[in-house]
mmCIF file of the N, C-alpha and C atoms, coordinates in Angstrom:
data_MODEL
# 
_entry.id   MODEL 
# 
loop_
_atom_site.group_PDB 
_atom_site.id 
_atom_site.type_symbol 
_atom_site.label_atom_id 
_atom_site.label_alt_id 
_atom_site.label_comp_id 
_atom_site.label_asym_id 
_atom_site.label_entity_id 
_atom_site.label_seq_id 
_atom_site.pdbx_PDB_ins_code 
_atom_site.Cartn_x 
_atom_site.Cartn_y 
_atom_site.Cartn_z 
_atom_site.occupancy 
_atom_site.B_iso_or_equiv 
_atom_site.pdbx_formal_charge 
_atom_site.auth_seq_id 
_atom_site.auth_comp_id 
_atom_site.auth_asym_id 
_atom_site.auth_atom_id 
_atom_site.pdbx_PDB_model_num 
ATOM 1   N N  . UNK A 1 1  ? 25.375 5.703   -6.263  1.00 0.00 ? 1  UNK A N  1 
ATOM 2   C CA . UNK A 1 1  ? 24.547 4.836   -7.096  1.00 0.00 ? 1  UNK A CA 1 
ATOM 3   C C  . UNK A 1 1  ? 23.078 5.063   -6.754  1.00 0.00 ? 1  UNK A C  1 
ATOM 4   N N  . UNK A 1 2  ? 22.195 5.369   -8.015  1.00 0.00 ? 2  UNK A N  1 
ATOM 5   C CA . UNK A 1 2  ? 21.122 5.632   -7.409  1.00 0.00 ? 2  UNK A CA 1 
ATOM 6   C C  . UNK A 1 2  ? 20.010 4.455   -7.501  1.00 0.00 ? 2  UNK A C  1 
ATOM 7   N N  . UNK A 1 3  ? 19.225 4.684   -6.285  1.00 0.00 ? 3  UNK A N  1 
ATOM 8   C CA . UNK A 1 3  ? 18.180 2.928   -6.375  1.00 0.00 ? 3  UNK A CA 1 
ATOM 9   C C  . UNK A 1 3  ? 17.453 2.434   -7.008  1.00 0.00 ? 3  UNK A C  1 
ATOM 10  N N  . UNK A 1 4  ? 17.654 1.121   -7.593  1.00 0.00 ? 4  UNK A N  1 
ATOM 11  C CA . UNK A 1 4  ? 16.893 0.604   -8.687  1.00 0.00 ? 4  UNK A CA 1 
ATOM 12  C C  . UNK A 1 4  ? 15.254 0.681   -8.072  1.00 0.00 ? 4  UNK A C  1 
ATOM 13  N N  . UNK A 1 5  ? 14.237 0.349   -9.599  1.00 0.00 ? 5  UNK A N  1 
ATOM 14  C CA . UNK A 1 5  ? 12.840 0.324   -9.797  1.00 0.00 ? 5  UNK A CA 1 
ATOM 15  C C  . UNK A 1 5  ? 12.879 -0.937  -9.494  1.00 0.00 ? 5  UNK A C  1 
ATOM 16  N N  . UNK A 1 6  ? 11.405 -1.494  -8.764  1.00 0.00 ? 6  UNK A N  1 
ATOM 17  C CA . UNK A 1 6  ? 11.538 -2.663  -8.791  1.00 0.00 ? 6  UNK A CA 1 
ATOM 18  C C  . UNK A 1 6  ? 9.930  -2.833  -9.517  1.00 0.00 ? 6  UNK A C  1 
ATOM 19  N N  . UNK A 1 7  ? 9.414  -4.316  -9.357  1.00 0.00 ? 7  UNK A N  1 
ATOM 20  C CA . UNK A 1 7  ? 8.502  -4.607  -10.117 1.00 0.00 ? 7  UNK A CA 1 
ATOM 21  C C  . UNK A 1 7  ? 7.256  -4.904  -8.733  1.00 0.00 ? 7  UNK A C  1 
ATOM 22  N N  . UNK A 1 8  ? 6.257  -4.890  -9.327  1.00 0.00 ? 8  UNK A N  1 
ATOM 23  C CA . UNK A 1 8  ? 4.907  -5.518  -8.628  1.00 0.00 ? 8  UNK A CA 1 
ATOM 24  C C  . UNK A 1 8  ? 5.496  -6.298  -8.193  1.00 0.00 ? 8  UNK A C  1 
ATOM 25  N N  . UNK A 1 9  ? 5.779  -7.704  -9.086  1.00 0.00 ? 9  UNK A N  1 
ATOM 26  C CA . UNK A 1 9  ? 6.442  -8.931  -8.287  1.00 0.00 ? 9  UNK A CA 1 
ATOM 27  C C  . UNK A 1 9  ? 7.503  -8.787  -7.238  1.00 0.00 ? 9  UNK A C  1 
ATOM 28  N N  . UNK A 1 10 ? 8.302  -7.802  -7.045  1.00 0.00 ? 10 UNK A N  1 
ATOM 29  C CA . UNK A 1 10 ? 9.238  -7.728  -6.345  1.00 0.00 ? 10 UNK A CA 1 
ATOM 30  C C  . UNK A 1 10 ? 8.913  -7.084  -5.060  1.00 0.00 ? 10 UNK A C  1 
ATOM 31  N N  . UNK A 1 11 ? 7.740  -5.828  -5.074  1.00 0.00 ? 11 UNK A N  1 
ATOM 32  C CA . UNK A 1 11 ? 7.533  -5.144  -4.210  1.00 0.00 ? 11 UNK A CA 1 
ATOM 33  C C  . UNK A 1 11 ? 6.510  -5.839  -3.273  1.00 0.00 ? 11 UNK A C  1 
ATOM 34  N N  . UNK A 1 12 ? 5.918  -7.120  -3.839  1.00 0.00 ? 12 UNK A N  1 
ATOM 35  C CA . UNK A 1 12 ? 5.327  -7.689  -2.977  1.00 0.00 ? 12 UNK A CA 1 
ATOM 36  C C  . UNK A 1 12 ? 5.702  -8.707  -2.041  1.00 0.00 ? 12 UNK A C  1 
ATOM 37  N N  . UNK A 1 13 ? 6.835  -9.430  -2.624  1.00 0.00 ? 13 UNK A N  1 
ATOM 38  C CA . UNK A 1 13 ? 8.338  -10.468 -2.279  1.00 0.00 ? 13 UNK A CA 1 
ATOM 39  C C  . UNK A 1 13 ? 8.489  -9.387  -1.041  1.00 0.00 ? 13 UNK A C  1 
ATOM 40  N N  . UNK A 1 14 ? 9.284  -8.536  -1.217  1.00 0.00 ? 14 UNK A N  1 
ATOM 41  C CA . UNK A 1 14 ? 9.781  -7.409  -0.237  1.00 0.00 ? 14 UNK A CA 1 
ATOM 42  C C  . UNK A 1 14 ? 8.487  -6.970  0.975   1.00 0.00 ? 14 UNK A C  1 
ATOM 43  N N  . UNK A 1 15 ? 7.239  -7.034  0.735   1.00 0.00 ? 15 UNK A N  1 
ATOM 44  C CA . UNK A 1 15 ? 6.462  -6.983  1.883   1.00 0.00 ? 15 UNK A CA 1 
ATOM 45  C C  . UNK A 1 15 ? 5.703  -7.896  2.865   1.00 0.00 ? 15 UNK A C  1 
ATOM 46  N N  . UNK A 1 16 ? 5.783  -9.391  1.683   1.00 0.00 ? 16 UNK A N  1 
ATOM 47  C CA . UNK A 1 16 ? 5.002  -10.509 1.763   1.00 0.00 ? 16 UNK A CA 1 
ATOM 48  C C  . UNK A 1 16 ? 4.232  -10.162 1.603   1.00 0.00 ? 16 UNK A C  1 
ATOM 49  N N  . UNK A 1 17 ? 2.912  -9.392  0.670   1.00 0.00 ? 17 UNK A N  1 
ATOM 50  C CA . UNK A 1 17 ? 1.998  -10.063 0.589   1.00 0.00 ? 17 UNK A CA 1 
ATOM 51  C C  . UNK A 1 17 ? 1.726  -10.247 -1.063  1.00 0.00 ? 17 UNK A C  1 
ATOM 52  N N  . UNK A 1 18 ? 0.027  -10.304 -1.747  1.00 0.00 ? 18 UNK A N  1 
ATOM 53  C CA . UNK A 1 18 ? 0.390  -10.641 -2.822  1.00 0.00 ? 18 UNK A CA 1 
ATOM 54  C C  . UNK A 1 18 ? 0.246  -9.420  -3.842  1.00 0.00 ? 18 UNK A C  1 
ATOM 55  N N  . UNK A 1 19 ? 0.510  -9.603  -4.877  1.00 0.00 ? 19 UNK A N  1 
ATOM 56  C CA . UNK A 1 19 ? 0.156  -9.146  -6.205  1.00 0.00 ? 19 UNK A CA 1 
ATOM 57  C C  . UNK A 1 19 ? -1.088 -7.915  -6.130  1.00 0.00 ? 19 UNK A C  1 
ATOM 58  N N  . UNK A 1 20 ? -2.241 -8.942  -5.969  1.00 0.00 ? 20 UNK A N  1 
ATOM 59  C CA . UNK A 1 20 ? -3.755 -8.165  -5.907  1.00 0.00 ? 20 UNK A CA 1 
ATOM 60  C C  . UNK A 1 20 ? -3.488 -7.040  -4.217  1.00 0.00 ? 20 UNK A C  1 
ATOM 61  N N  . UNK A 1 21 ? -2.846 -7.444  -3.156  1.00 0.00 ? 21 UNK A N  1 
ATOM 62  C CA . UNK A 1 21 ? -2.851 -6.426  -2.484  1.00 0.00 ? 21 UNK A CA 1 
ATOM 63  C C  . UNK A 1 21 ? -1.703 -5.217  -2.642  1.00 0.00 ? 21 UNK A C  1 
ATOM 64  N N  . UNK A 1 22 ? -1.082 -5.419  -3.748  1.00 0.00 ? 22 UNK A N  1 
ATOM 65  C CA . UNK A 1 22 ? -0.236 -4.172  -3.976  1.00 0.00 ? 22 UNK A CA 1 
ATOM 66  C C  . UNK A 1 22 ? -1.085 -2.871  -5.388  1.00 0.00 ? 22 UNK A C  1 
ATOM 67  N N  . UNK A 1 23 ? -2.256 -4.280  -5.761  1.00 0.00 ? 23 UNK A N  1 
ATOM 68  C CA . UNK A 1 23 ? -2.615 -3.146  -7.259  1.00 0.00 ? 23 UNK A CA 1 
ATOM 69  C C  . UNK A 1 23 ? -3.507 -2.712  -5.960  1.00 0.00 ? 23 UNK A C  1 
ATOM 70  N N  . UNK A 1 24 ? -4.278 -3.567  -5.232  1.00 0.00 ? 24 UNK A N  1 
ATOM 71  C CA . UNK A 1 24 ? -5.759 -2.547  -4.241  1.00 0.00 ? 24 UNK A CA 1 
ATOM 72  C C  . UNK A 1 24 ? -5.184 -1.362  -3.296  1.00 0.00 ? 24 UNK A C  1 
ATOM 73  N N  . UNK A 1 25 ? -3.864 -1.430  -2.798  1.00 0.00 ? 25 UNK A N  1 
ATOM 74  C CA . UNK A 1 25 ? -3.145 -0.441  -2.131  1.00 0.00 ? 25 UNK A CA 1 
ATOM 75  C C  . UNK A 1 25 ? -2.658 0.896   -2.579  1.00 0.00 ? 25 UNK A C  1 
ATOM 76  N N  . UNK A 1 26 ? -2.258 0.525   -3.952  1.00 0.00 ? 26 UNK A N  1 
ATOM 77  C CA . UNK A 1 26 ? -2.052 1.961   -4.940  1.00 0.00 ? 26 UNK A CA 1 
ATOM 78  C C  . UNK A 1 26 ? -3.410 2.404   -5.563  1.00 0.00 ? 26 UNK A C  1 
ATOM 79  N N  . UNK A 1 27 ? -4.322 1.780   -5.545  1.00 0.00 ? 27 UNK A N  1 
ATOM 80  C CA . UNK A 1 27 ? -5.756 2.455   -5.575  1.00 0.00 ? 27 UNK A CA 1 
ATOM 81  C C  . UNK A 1 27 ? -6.246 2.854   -4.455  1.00 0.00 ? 27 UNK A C  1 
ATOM 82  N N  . UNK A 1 28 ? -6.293 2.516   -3.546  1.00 0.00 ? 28 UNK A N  1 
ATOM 83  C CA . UNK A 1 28 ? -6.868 2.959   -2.253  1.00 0.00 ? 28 UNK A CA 1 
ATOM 84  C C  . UNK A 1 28 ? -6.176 3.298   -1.534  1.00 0.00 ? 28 UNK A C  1 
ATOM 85  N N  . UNK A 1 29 ? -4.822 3.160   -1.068  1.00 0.00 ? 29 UNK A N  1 
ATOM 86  C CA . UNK A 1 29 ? -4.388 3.954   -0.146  1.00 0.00 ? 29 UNK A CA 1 
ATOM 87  C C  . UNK A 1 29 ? -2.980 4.188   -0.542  1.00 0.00 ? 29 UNK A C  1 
ATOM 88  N N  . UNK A 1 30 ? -2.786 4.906   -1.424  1.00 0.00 ? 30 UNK A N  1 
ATOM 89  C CA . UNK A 1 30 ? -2.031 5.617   -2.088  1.00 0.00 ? 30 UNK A CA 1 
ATOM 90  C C  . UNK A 1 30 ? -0.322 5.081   -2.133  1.00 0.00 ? 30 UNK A C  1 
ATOM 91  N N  . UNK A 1 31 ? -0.279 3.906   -2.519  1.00 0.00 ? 31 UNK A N  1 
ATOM 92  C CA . UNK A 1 31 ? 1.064  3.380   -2.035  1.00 0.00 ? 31 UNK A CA 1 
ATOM 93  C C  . UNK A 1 31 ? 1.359  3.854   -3.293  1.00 0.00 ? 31 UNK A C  1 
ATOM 94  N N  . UNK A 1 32 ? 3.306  4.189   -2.432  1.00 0.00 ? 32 UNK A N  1 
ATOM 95  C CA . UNK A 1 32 ? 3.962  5.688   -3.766  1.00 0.00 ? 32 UNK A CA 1 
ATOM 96  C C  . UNK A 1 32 ? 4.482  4.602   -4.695  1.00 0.00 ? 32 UNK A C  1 
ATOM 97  N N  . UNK A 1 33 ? 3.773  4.312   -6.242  1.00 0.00 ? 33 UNK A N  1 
ATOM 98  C CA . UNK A 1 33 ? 3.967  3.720   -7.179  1.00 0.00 ? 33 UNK A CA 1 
ATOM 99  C C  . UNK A 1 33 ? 4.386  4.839   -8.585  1.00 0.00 ? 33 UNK A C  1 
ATOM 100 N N  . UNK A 1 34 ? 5.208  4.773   -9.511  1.00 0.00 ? 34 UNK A N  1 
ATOM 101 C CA . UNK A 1 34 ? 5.138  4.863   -11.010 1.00 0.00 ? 34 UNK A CA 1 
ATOM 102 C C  . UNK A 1 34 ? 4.742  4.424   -11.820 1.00 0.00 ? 34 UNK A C  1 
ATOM 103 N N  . UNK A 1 35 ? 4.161  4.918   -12.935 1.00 0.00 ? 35 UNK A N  1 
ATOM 104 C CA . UNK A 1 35 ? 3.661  3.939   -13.760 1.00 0.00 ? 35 UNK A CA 1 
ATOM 105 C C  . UNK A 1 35 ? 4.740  4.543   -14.871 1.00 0.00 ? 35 UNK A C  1 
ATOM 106 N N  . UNK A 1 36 ? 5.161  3.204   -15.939 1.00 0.00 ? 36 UNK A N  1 
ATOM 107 C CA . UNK A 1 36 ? 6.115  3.235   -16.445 1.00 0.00 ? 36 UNK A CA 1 
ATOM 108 C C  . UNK A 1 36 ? 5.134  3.023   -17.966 1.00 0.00 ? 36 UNK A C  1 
ATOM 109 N N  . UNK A 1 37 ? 4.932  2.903   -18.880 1.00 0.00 ? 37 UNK A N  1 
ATOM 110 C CA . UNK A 1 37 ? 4.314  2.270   -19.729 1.00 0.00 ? 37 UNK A CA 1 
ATOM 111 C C  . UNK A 1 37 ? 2.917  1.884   -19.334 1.00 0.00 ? 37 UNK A C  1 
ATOM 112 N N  . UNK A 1 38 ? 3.039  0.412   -19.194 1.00 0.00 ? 38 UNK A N  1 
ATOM 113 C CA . UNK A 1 38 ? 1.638  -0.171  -18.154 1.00 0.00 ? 38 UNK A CA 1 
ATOM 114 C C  . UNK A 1 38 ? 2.253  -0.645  -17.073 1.00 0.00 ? 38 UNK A C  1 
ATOM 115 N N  . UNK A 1 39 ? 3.455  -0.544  -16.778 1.00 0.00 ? 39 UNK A N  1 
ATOM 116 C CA . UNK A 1 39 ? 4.075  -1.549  -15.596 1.00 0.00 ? 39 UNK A CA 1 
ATOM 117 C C  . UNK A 1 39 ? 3.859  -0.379  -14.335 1.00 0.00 ? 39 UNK A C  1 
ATOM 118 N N  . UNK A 1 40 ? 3.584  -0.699  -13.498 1.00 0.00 ? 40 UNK A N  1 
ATOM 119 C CA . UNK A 1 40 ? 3.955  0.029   -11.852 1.00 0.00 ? 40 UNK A CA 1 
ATOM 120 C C  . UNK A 1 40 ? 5.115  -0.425  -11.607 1.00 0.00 ? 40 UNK A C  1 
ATOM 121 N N  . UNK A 1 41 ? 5.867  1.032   -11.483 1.00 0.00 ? 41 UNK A N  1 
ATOM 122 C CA . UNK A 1 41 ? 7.221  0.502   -11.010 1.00 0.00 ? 41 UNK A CA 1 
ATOM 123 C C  . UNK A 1 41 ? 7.709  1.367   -9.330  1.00 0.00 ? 41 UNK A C  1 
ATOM 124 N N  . UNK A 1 42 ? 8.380  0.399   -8.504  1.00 0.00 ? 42 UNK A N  1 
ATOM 125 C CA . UNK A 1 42 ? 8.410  1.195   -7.132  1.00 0.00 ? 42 UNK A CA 1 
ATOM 126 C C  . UNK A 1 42 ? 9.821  1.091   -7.066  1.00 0.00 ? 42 UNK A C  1 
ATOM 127 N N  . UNK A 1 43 ? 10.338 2.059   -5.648  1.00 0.00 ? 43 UNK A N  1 
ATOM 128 C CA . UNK A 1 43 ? 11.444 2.596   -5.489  1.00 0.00 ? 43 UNK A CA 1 
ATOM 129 C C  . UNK A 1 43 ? 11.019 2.131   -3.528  1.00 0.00 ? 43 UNK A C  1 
ATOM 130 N N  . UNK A 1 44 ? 12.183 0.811   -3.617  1.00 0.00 ? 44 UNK A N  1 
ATOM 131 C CA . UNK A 1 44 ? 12.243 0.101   -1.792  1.00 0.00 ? 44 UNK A CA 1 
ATOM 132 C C  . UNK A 1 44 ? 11.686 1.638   -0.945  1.00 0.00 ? 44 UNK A C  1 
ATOM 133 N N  . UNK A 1 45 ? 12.660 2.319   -1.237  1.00 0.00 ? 45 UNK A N  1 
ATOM 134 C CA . UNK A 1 45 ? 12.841 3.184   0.347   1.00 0.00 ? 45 UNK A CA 1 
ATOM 135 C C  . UNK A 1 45 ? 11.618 4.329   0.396   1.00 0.00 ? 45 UNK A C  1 
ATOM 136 N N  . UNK A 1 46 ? 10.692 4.479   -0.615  1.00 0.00 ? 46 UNK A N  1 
ATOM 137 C CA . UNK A 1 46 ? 9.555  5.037   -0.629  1.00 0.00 ? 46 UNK A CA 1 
ATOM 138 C C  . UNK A 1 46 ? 8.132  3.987   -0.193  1.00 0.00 ? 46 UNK A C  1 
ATOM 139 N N  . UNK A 1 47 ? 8.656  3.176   -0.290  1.00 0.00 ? 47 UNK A N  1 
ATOM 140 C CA . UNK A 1 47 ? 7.144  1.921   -0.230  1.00 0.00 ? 47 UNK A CA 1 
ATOM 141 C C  . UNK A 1 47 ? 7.600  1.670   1.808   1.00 0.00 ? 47 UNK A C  1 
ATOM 142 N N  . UNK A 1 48 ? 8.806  1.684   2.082   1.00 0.00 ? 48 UNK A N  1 
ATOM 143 C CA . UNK A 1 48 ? 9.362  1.352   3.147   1.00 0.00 ? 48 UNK A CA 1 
ATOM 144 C C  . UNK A 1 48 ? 8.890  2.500   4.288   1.00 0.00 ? 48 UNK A C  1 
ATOM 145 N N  . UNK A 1 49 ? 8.967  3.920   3.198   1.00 0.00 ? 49 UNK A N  1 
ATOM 146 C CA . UNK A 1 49 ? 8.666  4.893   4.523   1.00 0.00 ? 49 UNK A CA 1 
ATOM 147 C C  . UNK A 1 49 ? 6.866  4.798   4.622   1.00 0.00 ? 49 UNK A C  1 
ATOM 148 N N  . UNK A 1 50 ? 6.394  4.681   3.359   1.00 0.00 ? 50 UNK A N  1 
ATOM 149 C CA . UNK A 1 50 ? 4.718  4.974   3.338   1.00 0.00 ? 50 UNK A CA 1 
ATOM 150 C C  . UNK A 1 50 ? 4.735  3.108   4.848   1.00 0.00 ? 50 UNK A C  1 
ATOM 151 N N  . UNK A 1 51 ? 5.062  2.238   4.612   1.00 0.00 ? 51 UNK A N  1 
ATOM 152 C CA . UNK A 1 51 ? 4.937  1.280   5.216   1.00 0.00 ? 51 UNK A CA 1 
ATOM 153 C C  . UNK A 1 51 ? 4.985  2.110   6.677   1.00 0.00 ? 51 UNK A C  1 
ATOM 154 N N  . UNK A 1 52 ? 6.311  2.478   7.498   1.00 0.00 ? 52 UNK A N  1 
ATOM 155 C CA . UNK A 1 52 ? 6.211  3.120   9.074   1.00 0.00 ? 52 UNK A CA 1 
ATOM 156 C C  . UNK A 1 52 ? 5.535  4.575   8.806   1.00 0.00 ? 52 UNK A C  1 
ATOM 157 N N  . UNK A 1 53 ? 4.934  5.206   7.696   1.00 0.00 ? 53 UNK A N  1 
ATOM 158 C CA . UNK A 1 53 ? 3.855  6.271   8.319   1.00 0.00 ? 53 UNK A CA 1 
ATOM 159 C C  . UNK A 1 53 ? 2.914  5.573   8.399   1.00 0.00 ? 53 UNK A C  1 
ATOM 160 N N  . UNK A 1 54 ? 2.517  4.264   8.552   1.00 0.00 ? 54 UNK A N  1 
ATOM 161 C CA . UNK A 1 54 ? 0.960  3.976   8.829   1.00 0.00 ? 54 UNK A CA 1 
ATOM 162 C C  . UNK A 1 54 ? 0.204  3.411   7.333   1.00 0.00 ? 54 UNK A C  1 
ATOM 163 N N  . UNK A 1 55 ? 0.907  3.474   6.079   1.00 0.00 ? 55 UNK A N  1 
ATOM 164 C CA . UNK A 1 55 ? -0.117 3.679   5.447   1.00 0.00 ? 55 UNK A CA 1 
ATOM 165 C C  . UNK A 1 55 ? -0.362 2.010   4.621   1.00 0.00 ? 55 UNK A C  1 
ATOM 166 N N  . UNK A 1 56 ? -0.014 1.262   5.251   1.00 0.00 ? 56 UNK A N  1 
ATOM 167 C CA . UNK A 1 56 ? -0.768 -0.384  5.041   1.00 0.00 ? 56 UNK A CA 1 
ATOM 168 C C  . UNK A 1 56 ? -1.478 -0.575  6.288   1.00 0.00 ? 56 UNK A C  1 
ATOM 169 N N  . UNK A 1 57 ? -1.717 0.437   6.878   1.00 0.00 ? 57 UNK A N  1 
ATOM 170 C CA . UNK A 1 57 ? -3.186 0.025   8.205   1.00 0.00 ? 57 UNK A CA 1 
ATOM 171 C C  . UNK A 1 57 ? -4.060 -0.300  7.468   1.00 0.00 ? 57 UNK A C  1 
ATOM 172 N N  . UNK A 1 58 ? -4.400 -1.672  7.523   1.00 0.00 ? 58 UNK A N  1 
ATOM 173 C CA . UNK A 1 58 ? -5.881 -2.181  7.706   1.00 0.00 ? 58 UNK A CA 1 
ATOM 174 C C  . UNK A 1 58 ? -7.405 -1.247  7.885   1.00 0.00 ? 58 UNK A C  1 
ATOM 175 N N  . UNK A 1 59 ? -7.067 -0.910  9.371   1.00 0.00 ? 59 UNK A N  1 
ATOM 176 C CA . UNK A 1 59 ? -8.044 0.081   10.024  1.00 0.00 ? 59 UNK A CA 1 
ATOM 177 C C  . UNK A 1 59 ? -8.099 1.348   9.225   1.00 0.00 ? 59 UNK A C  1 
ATOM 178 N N  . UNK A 1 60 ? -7.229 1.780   8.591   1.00 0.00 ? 60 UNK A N  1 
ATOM 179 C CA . UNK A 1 60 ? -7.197 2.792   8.121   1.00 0.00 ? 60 UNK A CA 1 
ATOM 180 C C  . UNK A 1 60 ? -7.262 3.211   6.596   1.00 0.00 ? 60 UNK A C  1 
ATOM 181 N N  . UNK A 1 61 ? -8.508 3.520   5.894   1.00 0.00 ? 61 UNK A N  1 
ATOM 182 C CA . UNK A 1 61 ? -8.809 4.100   4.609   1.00 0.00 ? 61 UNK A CA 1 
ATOM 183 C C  . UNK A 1 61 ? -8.584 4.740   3.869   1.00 0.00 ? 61 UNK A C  1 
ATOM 184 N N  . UNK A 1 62 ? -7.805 5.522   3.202   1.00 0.00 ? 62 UNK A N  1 
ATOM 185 C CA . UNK A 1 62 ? -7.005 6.654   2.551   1.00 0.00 ? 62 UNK A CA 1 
ATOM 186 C C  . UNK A 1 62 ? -7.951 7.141   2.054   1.00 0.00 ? 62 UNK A C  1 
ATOM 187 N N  . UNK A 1 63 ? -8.165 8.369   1.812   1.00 0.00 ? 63 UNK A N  1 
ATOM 188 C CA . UNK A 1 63 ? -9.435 9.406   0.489   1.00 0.00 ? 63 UNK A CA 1 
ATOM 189 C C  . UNK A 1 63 ? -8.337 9.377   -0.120  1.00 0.00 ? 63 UNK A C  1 
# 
């Protein structure tokens, strides 16, 4: 079975935080999103690995 898309709303449920820090994260530091239409749509186990490489550091800025 392959893994469902989930939504903004969901991918932020799943990290705790909100809404506005999941659209500023896929602009700035490249959190692995789809865009479907107008919707961003994510896949858990890709948002999960960018999460343990580091890439919701605070300290840390993405180009």
């Amino acid at each position: 079975m392959s893994e469902p898309w989930v939504s903004v709303e969901q991918i932020a449920e799943h990290l705790g935080v909100t809404r506005d820090s999941i659209y500023r994260w896929i602009d700035r530091k490249h959190l692995p999103a789809h865009r479907v239409g107008r919707l961003w749509k994510f896949k858990v186990s890709e948002v999960d690995e960018w999460v343990r490489a580091g890439g919701a550091d605070e300290h840390k800025e993405q180009e």
